[in-house]
N, CA and C atoms as an extended XYZ file, in Angstrom:
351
Properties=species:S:1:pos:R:3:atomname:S:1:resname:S:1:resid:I:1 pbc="F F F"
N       -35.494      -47.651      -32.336 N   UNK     1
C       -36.776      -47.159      -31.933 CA  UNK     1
C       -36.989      -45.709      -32.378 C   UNK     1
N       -35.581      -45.057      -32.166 N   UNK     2
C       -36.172      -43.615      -32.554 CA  UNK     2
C       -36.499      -43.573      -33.931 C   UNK     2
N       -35.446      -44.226      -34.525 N   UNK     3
C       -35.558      -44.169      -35.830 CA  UNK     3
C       -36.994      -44.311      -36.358 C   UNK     3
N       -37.482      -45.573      -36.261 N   UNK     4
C       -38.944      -45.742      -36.527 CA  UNK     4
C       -39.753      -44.807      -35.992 C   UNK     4
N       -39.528      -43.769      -35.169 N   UNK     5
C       -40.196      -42.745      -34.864 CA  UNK     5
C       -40.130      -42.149      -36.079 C   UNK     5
N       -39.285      -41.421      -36.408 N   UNK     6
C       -38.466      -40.421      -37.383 CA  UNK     6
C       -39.245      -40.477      -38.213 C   UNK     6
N       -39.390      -41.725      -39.166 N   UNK     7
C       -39.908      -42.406      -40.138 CA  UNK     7
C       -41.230      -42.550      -40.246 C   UNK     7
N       -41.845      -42.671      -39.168 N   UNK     8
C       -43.046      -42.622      -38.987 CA  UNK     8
C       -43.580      -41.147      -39.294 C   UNK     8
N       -43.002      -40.498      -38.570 N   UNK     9
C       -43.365      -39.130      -38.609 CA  UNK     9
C       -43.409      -38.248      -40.406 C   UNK     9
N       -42.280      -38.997      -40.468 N   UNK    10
C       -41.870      -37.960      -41.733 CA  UNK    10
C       -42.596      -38.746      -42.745 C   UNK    10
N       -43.130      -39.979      -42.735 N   UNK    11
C       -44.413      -40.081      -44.115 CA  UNK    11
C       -45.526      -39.796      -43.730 C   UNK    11
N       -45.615      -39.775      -42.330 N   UNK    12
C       -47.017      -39.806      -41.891 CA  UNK    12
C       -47.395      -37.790      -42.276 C   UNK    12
N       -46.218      -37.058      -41.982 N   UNK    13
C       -46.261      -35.765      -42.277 CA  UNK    13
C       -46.198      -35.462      -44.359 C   UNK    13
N       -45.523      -36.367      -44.783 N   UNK    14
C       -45.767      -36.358      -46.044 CA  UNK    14
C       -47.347      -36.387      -46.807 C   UNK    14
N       -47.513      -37.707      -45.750 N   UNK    15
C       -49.286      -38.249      -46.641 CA  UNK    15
C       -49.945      -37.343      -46.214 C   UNK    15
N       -50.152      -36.253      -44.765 N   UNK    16
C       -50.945      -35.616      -44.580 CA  UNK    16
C       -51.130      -34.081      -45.250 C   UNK    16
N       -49.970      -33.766      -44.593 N   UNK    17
C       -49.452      -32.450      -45.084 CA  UNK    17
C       -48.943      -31.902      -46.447 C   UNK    17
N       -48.441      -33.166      -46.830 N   UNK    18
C       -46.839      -33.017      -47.843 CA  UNK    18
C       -46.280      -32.023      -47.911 C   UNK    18
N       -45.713      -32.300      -46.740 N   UNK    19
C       -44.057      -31.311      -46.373 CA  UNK    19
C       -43.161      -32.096      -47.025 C   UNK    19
N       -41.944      -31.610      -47.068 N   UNK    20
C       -41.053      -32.363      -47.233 CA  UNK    20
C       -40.147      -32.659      -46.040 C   UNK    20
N       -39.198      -33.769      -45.728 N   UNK    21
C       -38.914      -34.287      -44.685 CA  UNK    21
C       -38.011      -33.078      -44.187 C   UNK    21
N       -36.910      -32.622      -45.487 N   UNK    22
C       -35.871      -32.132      -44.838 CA  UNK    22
C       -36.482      -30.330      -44.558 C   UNK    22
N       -37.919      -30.296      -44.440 N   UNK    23
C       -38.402      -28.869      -44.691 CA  UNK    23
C       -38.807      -28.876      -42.819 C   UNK    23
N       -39.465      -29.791      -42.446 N   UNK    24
C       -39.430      -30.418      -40.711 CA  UNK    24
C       -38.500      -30.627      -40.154 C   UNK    24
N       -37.071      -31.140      -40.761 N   UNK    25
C       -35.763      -30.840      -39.747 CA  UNK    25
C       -35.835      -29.304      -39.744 C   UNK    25
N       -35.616      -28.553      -40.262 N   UNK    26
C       -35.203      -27.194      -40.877 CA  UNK    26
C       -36.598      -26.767      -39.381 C   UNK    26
N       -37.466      -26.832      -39.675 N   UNK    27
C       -38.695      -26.328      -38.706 CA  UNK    27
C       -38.153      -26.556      -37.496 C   UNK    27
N       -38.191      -27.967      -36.669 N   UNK    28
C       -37.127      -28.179      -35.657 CA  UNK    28
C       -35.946      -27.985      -34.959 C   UNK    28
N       -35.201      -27.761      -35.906 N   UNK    29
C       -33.877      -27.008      -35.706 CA  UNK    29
C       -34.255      -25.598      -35.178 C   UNK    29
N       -34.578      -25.323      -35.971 N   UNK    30
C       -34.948      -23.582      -35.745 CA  UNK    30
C       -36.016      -23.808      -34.536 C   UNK    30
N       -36.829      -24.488      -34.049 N   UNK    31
C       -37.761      -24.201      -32.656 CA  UNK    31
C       -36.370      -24.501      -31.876 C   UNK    31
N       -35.919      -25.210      -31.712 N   UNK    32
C       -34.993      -26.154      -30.940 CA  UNK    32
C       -33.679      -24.932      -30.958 C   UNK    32
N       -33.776      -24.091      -31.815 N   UNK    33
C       -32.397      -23.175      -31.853 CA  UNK    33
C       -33.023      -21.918      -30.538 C   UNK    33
N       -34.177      -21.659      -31.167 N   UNK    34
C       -35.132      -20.335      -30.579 CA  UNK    34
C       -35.427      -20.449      -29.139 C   UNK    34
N       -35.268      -21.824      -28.195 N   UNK    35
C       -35.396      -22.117      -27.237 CA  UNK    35
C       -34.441      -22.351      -26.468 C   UNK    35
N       -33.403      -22.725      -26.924 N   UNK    36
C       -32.443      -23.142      -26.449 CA  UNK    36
C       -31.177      -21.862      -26.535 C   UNK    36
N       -31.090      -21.474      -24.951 N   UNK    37
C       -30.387      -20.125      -25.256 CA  UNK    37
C       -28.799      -20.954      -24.695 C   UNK    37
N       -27.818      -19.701      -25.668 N   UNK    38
C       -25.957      -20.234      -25.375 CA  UNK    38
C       -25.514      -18.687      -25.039 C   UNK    38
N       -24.894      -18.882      -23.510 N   UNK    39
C       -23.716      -17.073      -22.907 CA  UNK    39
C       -22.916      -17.955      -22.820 C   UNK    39
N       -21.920      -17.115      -22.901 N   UNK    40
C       -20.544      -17.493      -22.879 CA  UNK    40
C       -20.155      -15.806      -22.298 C   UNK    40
N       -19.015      -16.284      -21.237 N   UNK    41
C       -18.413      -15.031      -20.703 CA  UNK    41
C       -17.019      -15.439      -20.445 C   UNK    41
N       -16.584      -15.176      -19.988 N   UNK    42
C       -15.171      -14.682      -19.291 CA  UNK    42
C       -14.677      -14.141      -18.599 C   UNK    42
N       -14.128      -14.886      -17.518 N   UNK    43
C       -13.485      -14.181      -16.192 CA  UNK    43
C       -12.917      -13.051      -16.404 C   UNK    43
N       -13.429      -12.457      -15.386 N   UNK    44
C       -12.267      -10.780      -15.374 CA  UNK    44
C       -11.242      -10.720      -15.105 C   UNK    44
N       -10.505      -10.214      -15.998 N   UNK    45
C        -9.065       -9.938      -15.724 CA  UNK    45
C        -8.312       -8.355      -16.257 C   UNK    45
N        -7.231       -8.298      -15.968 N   UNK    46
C        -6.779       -6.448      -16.016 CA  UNK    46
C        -7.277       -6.501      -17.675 C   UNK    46
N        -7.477       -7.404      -18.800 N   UNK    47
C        -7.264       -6.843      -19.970 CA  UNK    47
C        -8.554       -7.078      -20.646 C   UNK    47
N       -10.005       -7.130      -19.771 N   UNK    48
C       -10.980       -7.307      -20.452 CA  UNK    48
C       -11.833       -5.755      -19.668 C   UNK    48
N       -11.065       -5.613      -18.295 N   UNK    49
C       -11.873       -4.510      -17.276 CA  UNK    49
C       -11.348       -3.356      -18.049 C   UNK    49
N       -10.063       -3.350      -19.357 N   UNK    50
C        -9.366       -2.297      -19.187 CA  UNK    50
C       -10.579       -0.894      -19.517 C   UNK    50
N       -10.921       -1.427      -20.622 N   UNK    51
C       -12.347       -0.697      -21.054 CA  UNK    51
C       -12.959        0.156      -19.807 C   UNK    51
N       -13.651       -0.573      -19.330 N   UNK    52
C       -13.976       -0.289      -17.550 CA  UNK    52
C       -13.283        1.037      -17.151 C   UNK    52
N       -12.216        0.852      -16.694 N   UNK    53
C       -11.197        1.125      -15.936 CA  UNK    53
C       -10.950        3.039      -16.904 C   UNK    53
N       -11.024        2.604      -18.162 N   UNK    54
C       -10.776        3.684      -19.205 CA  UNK    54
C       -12.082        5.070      -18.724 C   UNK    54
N       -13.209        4.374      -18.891 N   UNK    55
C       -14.302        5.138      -18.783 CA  UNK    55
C       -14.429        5.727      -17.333 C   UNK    55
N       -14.062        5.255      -16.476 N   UNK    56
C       -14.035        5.505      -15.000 CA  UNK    56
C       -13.172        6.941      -14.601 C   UNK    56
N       -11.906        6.002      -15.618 N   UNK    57
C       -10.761        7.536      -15.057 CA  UNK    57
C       -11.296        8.929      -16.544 C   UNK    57
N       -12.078        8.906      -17.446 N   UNK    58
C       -12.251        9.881      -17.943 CA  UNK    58
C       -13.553       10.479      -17.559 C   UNK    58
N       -14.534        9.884      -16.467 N   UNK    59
C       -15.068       10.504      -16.031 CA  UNK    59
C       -15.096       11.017      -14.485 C   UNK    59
N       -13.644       10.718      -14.168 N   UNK    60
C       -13.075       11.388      -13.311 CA  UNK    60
C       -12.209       12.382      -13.567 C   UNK    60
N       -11.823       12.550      -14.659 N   UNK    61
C       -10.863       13.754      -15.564 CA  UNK    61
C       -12.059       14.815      -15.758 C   UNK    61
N       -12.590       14.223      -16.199 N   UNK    62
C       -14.140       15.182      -16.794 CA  UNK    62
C       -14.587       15.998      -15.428 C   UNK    62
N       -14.999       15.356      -14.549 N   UNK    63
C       -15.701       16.297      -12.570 CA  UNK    63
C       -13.968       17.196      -12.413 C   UNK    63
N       -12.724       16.739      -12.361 N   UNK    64
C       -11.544       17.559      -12.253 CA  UNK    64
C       -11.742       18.438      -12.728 C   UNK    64
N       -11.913       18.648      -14.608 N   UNK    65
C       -11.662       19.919      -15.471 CA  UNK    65
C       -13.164       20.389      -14.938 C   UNK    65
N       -14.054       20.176      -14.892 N   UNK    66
C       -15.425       20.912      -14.178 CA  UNK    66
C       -14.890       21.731      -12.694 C   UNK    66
N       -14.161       21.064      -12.351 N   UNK    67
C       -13.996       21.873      -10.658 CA  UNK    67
C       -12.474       22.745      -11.117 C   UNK    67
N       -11.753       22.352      -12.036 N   UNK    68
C       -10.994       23.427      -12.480 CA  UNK    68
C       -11.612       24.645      -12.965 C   UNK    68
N       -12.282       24.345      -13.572 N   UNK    69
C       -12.828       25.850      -14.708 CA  UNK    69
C       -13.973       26.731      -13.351 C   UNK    69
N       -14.407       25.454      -12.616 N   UNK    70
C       -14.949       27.224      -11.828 CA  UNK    70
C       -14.106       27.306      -10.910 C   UNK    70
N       -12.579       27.137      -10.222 N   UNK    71
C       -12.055       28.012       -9.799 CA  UNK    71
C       -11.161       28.841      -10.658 C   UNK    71
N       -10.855       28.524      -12.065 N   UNK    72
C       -10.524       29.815      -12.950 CA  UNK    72
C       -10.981       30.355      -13.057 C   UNK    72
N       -12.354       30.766      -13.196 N   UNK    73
C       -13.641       31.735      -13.475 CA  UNK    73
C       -13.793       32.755      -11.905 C   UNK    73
N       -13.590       31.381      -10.863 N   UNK    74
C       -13.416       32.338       -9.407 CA  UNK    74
C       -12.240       33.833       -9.546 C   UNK    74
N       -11.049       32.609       -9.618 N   UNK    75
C        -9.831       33.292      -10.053 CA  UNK    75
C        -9.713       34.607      -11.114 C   UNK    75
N       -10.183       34.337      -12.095 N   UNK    76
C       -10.422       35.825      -13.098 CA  UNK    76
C       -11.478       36.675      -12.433 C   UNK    76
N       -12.905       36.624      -12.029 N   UNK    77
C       -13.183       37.411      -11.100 CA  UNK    77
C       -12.812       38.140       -9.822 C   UNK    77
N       -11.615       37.363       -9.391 N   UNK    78
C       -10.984       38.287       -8.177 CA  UNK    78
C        -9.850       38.975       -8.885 C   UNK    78
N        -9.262       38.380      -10.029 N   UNK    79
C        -8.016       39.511      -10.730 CA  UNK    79
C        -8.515       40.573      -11.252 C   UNK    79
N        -9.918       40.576      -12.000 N   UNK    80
C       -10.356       41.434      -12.488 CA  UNK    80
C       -10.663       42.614      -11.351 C   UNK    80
N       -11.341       42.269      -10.598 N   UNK    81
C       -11.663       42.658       -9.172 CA  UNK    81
C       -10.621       44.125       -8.764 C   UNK    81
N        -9.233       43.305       -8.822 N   UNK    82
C        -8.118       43.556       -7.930 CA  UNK    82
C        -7.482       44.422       -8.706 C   UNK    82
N        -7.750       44.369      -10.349 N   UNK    83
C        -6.819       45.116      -11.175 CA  UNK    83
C        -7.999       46.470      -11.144 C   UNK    83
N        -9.003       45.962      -11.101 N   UNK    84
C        -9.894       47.488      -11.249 CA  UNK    84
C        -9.667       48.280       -9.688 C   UNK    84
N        -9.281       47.889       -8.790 N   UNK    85
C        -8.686       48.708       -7.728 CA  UNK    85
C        -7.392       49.263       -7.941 C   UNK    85
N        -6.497       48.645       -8.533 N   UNK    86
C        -5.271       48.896       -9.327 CA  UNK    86
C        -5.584       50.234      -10.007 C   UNK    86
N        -6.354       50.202      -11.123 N   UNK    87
C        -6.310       51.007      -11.426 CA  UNK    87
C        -7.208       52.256      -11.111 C   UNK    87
N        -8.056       51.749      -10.594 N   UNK    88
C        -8.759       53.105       -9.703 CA  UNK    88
C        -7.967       53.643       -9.027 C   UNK    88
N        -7.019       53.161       -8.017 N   UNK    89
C        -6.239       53.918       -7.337 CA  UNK    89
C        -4.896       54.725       -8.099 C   UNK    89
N        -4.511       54.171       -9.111 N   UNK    90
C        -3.255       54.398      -10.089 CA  UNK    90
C        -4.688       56.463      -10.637 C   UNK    90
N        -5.299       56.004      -11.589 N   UNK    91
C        -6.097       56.988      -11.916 CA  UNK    91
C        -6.440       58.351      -10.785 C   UNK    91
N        -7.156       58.023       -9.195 N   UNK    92
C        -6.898       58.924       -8.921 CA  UNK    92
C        -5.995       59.404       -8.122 C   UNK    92
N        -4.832       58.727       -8.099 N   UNK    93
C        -3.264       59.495       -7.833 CA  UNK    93
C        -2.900       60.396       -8.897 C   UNK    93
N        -3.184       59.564      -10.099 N   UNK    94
C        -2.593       60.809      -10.902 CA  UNK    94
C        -3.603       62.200      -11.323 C   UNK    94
N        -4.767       62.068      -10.550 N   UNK    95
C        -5.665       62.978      -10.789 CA  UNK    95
C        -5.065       63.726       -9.248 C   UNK    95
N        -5.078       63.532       -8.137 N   UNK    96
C        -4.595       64.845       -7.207 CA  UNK    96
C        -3.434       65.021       -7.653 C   UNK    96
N        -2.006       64.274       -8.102 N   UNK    97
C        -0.688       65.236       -9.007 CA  UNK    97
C        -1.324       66.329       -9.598 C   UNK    97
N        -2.129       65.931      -10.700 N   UNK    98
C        -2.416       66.894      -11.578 CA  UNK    98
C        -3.186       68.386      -10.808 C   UNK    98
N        -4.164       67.610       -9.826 N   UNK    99
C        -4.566       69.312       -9.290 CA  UNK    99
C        -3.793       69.771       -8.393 C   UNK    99
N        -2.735       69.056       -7.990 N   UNK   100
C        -1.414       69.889       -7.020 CA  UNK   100
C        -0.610       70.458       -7.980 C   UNK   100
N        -0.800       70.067       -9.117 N   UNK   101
C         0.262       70.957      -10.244 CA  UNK   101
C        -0.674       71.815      -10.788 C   UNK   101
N        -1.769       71.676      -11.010 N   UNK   102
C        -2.526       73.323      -11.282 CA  UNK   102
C        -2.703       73.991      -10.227 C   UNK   102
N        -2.521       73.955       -8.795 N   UNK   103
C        -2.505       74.379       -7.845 CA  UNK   103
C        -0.880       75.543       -8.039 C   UNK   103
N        -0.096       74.290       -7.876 N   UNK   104
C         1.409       74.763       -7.950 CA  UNK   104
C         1.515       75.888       -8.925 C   UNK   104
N         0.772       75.863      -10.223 N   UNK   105
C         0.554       76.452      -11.487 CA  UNK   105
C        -0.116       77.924      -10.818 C   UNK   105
N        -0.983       77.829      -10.494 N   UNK   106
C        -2.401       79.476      -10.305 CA  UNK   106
C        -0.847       80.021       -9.078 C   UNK   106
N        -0.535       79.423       -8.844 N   UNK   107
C        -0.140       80.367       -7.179 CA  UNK   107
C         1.267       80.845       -7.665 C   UNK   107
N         2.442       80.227       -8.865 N   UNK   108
C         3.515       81.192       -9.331 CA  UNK   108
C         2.985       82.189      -10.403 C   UNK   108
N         1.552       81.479      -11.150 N   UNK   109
C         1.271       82.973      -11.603 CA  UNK   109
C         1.400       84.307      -11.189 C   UNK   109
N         0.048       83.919       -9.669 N   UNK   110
C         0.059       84.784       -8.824 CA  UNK   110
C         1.410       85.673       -8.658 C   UNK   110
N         1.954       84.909       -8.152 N   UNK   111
C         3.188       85.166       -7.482 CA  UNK   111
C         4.309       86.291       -8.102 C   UNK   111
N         4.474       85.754       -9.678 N   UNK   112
C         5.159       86.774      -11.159 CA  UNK   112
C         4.404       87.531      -11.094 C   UNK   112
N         2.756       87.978      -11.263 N   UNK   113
C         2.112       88.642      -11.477 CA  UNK   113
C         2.281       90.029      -10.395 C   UNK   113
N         2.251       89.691       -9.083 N   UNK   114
C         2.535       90.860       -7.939 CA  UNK   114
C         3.625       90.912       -8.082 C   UNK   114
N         4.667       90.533       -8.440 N   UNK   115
C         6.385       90.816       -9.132 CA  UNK   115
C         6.254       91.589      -10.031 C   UNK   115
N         5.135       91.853      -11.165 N   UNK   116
C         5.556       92.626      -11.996 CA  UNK   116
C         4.747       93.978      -11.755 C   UNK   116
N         3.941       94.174      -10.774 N   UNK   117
C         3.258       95.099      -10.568 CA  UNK   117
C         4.081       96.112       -9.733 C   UNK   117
């Protein structure tokens, strides 16, 4: 029965149209491909998630080195901080030495000076 369908069709599409027969499979196929959808998947398992699993922990590495670098940046702002007290205080220690030694200095002048008078 189908057959005589087939047959029917494909002279009856000849005498009208003149297609050729195998130019209407080809047409068919292709509607029949375009409609007819094929997924295919696959259960999850450790070696298809690994991907997954990859991207997850490097964008958890990634927020780490982000919360690292601003407490290094904290960190160098309080050393910097701490060394400029360092040396502010280093600087003016050695600035009262120095005016206790020009001090020390004017007063044995003095001192030789009424010695030699």
């Amino acid at each position: 029965m189908v057959l005589i369908v087939l047959v029917f069709i494909f002279s009856f599409s000849w005498i009208l149209y003149q297609v050729n027969p195998v130019d209407i499979i080809k047409y068919l196929g292709a509607q029949a491909g375009s409609t007819i959808g094929v997924s295919v998947s696959v259960s999850e398992n450790p070696f298809n998630t690994l991907a997954q699993q990859l991207k997850e922990k490097e964008i958890k590495l990634q927020e780490k080195e982000k919360e690292l670098l601003k407490k290094e940046t904290a960190l160098k702002k309080e050393n910097i901080s701490s060394q400029g007290k360092i040396i502010l205080s280093l600087i003016s220690g050695l600035l009262i030495i120095l005016f206790i030694l020009i001090l020390i200095n004017f007063y044995l002048d003095y001192k030789r000076r009424k010695e030699l008078k």
